[in-house]
LOKESE-824031 format. One record per residue (C-alpha): residue number from 1; residue in three letters; x, y negated, z negated. Coordinates in steps of 0.2 Angstrom, whole numbers, plus 2048, in hexadecimal, padded with zeros to 3 digits. Example, Ala and Ser with C-alpha at 12.3 -4.5 7.8 and 13.67 -1.06 7.14 Angstrom:
<recs>
   seq   type     u     v     w
     1    ALA   83E   816   7D9
     2    SER   844   805   7DC
</recs>
This chain:
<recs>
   seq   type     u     v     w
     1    UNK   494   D4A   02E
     2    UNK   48F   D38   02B
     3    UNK   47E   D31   02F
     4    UNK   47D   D26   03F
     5    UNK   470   D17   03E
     6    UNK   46A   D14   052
     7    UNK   45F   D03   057
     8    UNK   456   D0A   067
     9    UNK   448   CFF   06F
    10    UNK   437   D03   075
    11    UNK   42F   CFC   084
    12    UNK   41D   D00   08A
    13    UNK   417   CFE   09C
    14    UNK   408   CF2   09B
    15    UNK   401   CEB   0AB
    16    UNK   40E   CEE   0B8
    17    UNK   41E   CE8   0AD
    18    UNK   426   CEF   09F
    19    UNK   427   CE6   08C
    20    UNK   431   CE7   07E
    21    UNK   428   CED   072
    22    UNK   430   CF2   062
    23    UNK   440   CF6   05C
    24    UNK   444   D09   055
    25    UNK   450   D0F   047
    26    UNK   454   D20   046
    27    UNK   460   D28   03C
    28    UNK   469   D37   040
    29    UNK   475   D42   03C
    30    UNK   47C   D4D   04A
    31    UNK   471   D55   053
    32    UNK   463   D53   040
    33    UNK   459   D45   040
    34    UNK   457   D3D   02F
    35    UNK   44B   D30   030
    36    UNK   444   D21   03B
    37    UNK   43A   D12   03A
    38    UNK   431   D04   045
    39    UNK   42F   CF3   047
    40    UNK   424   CED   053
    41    UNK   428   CDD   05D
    42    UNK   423   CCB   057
    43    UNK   41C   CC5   069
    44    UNK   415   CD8   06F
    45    UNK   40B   CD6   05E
    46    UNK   404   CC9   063
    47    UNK   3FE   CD1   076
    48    UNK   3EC   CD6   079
    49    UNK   3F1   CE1   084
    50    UNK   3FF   CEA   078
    51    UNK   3FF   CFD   078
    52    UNK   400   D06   067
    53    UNK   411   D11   066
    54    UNK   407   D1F   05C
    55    UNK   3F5   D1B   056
    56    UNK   3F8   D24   045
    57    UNK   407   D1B   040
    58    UNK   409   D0B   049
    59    UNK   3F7   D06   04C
    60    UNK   3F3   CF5   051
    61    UNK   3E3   CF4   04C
    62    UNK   3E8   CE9   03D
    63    UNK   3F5   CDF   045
    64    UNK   3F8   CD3   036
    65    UNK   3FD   CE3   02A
    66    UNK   40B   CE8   038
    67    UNK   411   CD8   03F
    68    UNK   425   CD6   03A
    69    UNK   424   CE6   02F
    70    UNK   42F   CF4   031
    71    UNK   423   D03   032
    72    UNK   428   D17   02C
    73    UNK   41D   D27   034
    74    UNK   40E   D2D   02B
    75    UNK   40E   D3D   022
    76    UNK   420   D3E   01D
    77    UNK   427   D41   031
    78    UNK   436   D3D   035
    79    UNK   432   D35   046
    80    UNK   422   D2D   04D
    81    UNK   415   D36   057
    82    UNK   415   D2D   065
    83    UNK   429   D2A   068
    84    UNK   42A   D3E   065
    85    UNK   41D   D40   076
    86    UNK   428   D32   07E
    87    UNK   436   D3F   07C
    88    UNK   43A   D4E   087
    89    UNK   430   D5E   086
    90    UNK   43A   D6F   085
    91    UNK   43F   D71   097
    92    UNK   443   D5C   098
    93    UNK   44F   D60   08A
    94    UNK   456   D6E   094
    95    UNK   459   D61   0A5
    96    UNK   461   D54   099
    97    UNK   46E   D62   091
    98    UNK   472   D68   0A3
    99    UNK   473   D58   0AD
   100    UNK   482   D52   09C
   101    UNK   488   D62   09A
   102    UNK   483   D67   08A
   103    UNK   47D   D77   07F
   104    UNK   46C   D7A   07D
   105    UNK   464   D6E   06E
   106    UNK   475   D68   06C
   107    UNK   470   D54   06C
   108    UNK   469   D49   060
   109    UNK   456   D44   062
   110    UNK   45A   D33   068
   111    UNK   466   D37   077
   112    UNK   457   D43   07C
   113    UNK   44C   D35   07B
   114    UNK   459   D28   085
   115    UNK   45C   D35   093
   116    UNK   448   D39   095
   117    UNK   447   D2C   0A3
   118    UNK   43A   D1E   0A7
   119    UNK   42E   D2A   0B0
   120    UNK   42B   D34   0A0
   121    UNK   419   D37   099
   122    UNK   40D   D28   094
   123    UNK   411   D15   093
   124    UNK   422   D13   089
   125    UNK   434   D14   08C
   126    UNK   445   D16   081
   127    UNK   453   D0C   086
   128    UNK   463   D07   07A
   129    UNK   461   CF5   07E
   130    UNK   455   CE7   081
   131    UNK   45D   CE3   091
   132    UNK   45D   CF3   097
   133    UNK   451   CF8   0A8
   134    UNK   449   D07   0AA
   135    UNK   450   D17   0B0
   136    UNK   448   D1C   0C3
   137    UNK   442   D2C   0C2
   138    UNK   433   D38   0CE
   139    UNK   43C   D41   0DB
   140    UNK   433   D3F   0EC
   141    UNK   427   D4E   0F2
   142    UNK   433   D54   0FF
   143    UNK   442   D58   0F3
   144    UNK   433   D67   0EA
   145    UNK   43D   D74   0F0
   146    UNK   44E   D6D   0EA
   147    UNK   445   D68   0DB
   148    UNK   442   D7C   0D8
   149    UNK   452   D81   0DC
   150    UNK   459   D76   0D0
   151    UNK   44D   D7B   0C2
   152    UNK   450   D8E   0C8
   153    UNK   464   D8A   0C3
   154    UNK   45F   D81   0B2
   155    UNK   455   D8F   0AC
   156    UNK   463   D9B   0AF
   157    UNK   471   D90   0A9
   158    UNK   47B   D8D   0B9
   159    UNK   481   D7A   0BF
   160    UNK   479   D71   0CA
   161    UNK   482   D6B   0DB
   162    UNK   47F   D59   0DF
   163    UNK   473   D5D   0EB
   164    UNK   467   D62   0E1
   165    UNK   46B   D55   0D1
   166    UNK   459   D4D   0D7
   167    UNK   450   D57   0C8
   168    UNK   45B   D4B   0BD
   169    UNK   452   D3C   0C2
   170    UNK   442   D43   0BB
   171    UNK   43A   D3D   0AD
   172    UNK   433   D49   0A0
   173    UNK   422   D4F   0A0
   174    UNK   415   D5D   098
   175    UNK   417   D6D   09B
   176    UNK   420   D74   08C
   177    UNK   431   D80   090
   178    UNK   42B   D83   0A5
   179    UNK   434   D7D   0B2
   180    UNK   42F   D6E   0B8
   181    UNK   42E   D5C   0C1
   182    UNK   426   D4C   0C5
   183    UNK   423   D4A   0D6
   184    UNK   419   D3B   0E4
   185    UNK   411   D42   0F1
   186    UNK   410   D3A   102
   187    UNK   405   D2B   0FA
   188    UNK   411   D27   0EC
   189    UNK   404   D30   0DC
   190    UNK   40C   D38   0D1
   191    UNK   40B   D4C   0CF
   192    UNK   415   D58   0C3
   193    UNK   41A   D68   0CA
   194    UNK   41A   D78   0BE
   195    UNK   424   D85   0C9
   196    UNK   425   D97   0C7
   197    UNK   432   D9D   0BC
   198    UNK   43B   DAE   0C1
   199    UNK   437   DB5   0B2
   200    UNK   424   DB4   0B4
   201    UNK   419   DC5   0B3
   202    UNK   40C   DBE   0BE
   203    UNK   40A   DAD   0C9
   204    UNK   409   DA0   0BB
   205    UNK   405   D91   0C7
   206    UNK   3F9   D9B   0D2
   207    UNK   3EF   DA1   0C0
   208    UNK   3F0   D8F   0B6
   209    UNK   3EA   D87   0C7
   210    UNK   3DB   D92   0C6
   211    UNK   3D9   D91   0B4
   212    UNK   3DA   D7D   0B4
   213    UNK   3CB   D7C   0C4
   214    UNK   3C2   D8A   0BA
   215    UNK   3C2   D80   0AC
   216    UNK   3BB   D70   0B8
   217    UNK   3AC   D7B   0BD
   218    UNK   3A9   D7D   0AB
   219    UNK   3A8   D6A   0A8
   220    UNK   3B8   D66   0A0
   221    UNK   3C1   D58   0A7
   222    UNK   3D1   D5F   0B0
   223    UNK   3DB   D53   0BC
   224    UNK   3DE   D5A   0CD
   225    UNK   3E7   D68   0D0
   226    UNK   3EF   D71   0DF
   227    UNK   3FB   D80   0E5
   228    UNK   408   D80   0F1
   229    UNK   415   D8B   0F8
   230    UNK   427   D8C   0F9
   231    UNK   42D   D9D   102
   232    UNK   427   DAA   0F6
   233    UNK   426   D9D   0E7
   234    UNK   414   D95   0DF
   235    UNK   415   D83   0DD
   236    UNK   406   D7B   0D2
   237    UNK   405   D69   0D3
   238    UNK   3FA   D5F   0C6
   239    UNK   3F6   D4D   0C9
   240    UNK   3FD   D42   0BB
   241    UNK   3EF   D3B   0B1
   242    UNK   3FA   D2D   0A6
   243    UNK   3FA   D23   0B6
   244    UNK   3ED   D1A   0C4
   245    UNK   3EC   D0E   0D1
   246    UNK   3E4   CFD   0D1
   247    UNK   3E5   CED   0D5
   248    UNK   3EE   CE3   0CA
   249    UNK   3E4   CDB   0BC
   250    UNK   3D4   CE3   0C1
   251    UNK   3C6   CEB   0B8
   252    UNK   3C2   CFC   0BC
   253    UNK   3B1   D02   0B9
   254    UNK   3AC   D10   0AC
   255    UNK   3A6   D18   0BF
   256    UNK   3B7   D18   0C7
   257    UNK   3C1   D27   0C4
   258    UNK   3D4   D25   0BF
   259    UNK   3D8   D36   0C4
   260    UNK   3D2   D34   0D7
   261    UNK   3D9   D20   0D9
   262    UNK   3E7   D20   0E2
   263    UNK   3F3   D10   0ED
   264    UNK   3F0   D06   0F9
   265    UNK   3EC   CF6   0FF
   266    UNK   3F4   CEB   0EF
   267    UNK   3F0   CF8   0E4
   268    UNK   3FF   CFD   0D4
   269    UNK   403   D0B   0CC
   270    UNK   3FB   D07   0BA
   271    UNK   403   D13   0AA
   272    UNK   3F8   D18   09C
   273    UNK   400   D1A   089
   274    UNK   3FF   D2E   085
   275    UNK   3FF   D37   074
   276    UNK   3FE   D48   070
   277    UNK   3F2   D53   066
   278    UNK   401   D53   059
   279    UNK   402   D3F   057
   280    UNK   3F1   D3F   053
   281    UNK   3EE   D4C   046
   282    UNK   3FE   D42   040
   283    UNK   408   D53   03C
   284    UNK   419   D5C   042
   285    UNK   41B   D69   04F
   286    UNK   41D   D77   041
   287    UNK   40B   D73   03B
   288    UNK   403   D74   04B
   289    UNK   3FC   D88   049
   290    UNK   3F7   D80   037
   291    UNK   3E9   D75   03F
   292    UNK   3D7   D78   048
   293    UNK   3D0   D70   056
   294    UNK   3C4   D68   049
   295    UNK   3D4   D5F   043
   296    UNK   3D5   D58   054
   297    UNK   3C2   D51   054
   298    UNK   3C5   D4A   043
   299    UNK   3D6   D41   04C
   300    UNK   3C8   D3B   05B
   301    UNK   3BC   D34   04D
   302    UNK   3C9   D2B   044
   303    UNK   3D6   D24   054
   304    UNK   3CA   D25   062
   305    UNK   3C2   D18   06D
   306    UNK   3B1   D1A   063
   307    UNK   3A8   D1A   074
   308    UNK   3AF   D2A   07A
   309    UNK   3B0   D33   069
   310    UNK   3A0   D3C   06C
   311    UNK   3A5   D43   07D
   312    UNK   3B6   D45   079
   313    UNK   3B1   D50   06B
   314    UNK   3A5   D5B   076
   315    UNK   3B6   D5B   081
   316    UNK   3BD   D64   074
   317    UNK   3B1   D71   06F
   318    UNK   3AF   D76   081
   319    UNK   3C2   D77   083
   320    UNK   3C1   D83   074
   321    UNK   3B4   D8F   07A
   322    UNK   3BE   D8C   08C
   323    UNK   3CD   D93   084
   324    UNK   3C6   DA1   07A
   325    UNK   3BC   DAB   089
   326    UNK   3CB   DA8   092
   327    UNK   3D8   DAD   086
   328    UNK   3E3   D9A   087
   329    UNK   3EC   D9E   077
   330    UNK   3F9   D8D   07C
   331    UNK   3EF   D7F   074
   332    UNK   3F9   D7B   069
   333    UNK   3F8   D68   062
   334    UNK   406   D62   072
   335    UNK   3F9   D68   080
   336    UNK   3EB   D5D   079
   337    UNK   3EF   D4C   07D
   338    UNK   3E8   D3A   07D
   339    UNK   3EA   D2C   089
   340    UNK   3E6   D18   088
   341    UNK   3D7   D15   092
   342    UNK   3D9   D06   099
   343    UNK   3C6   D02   09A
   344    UNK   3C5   D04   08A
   345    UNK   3D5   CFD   081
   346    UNK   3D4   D0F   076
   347    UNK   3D9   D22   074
   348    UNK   3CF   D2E   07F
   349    UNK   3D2   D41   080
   350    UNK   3DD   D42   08E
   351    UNK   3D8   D4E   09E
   352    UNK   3D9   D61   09D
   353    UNK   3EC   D69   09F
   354    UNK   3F7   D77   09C
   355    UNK   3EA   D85   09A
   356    UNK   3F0   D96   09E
   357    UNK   3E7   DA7   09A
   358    UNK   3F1   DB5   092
   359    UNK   3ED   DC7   096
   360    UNK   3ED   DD1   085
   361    UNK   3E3   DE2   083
   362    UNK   3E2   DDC   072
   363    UNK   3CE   DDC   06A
   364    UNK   3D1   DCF   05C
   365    UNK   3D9   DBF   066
   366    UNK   3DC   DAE   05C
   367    UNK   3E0   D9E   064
   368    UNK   3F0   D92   05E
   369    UNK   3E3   D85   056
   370    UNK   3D8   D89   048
   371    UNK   3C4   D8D   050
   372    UNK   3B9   D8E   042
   373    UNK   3B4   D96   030
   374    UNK   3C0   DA6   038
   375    UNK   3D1   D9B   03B
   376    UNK   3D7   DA0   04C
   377    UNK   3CA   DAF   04E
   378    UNK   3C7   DAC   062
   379    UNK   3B5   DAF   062
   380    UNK   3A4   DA5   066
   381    UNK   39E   DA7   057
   382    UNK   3AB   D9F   04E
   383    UNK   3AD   D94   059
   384    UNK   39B   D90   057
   385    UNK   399   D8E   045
   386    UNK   3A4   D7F   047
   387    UNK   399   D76   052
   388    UNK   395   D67   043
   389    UNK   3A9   D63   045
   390    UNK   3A7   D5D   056
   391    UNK   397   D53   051
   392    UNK   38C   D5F   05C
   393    UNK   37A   D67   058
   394    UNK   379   D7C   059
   395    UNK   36F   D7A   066
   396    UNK   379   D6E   071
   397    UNK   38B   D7A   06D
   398    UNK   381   D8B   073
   399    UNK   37A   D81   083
   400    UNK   390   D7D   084
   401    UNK   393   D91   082
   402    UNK   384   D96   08D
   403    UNK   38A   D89   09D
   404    UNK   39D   D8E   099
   405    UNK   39A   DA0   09B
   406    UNK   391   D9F   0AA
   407    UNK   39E   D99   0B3
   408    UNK   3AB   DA4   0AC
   409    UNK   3A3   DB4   0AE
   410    UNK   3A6   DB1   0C1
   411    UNK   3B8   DB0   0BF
   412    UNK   3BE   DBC   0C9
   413    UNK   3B2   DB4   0D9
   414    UNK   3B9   DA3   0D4
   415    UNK   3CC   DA8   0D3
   416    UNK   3C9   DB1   0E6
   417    UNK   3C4   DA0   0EA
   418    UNK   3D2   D98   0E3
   419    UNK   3E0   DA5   0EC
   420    UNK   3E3   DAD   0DE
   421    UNK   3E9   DBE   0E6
   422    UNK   3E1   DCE   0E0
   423    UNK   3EF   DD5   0D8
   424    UNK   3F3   DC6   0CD
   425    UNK   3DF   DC5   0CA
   426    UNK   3E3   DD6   0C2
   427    UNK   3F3   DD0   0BA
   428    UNK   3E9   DC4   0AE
   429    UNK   3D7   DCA   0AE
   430    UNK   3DB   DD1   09B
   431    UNK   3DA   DBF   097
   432    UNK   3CA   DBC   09B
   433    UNK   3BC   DC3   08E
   434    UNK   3A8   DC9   091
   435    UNK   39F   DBE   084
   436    UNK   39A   DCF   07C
   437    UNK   3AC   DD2   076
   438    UNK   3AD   DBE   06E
   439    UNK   39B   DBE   065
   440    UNK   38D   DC5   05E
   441    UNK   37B   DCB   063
   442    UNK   377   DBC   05A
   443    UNK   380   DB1   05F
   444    UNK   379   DB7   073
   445    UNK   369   DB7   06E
   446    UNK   36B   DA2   068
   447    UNK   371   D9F   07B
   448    UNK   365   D97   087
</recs>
């Protein structure tokens, strides 16, 4: 089979219009993808408000080293980090292949990234031509119910009447292999909905709502979240956190939360670039259980916003004690993410999402990312004894373990109050761990 050469063009959403940004080459052959490369545009080089496609890269912060150069991706990968986000995730892939007709993984990389739809995660957009408009995507919020229906179909391989072809106007968005879509609500802000799947062994939306607004009351930064119900089905909705409203060309203060702005009076939808976890360590999906959370704070020192690089690395020690009393053994490199703060013109650690405890009976746990001196080893003490990574004192990383447990020991009161039905409470209370069974009497004895 002969290799195919493919001129694709990138746009990003700055302000409240899209630009041309760059031109892509990817070479492919079949459904392999051989190699690409990147040339940003003369005139979006020259923008102060251009967006960087991937921070690793295609930085801009020299823009006399990239201007009218053709640009490969770090480390020997075969695409760039930040067009690989733009792309669909695992249950995206699966709309795309039903809505042409397709096997499973049967396309090339670029016609997954063509079909992904304007509405897709972050700032940028794929289109084959410079002339070409975006795609409209974000189904409203009275078509949930069709929109599950629909997903219900994909994930059992059946077609999908006309009625219900709505779900293929969605973009794609994080989530992994579940169900799922982008929704407004009544106000017009953006929401995905993570549905149930029929295969579940327990109420997957009900537990990750109460896991994400645990993990709120612990102080991590999780956008909002909500549960709703169609029949007998669990619907969670998740604000989207790579878009807020303002008033065109205004400047929001470090006060005003993105996450709770919403439209009105001559407010716009603003987008914010996004990257994952992956992008920045700069590595390929098969390396991800390779890496550490440290490897993530070294990506916040080197590509962060260096205002927020000591808060977003406490982030990240707190999200990795978070997910080793609660069993979260899904952060992997792709739910860690970054978004451009528009404050800042930089990188920040992006909220708080896809956190989902796993029941085991199992006494040694390990998380996906690397903890400490012990690889994976899901304990405190491992955790702990990696505390200089994330630029934190001993003293300061026990206070983190002491205020975390506090909260999480309640769990079961917490997850009454969330709903959470008592037999799903009992469904996933193996995931959650006493602190006796993840540290040491030493350890204890250092907590204030």
């Amino acid at each position: 089979m002969a290799a195919n050469q493919l001129k694709l063009m990138v746009f990003a959403h700055l302000g409240q219009a899209w630009a041309p940004c760059g031109q892509l080459l990817m070479t492919e052959e079949g459904q392999n993808m051989l190699a690409s490369s990147f040339a940003y545009g003369l005139n979006y080089a020259r923008r102060q408000d251009a967006l960087e496609v991937d921070p690793v890269s295609l930085s801009m912060r020299d823009r006399d080293a990239i201007r009218g150069k053709r640009l490969l991706p770090a480390n020997g990968l075969l695409l760039f980090g930040g067009i690989r986000d733009a792309a669909p995730d695992a249950w995206g892939r699966r709309v795309i292949e039903a809505k042409l007709k397709v096997p499973a993984n049967s396309l090339p990389e670029s016609q997954y990234l063509l079909h992904a739809g304007s509405d897709r995660v972050g700032a940028l957009d794929i289109r084959e031509a410079i002339n070409d408009g975006p795609v409209q995507g974000a189904n409203a919020t009275h078509s949930l119910e069709h929109l599950m229906e629909a997903a219900d179909r994909i994930e059992e391989g059946l077609p999908i009447p006309a009625h219900l072809e709505s779900i293929f106007l969605d973009g794609t968005a994080l989530g992994g292999a579940r169900p799922k879509a982008s929704i407004r609500d009544k106000h017009g802000v953006l929401w995905l909905a993570k549905f149930s799947s029929r295969k579940d062994s327990f109420d997957i939306p009900t537990i990750e709502h109460a896991a994400l607004r645990l993990a709120a009351l612990v102080g991590l930064h999780v956008p909002p979240v909500s549960v709703r119900t169609l029949g007998n089905r669990k619907v969670m909705l998740i604000r989207r956190f790579d878009r807020y409203w303002a008033e065109p060309g205004a400047t929001l203060g470090a006060d005003v939360d993105l996450l709770m702005t919403e439209p009105g009076a001559s407010r716009a939808e603003h987008r914010m670039g996004f990257v994952s976890g992956l992008t920045m360590v700069g590595c390929d999906e098969t390396e991800s259980r390779t890496k550490s959370y440290a490897d993530l704070a070294q990506a916040v020192r080197r590509y962060a916003h260096p205002s927020g690089i000591r808060a977003d690395n406490a982030e990240l020690f707190k999200r990795m004690v978070y997910n080793v009393m609660v069993s979260n053994d899904d952060d992997h490199l792709r739910n860690h993410g970054f978004v451009w703060e528009p404050r800042c013109a930089g990188w920040r650690l992006s909220p708080l999402y896809d956190v989902l405890p796993r029941p085991s009976h199992a006494t040694e746990r390990f998380l996906h990312l690397g903890i400490g001196p012990q690889g994976r080893l899901a304990t405190l003490d491992n955790a702990l004894a990696s505390h200089e990574q994330f630029t934190l004192s001993r003293a300061t990383a026990c206070e983190i373990i002491a205020n975390i447990w506090r909260v999480v020991r309640e769990w079961r009161v917490y997850f009454e109050n969330f709903d959470v039905p008592a037999e799903e409470i009992d469904k996933i209370a193996p995931a959650f761990r006493h602190i006796d069974m993840v540290s040491t009497p030493e350890l204890r004895r250092q907590l204030p």
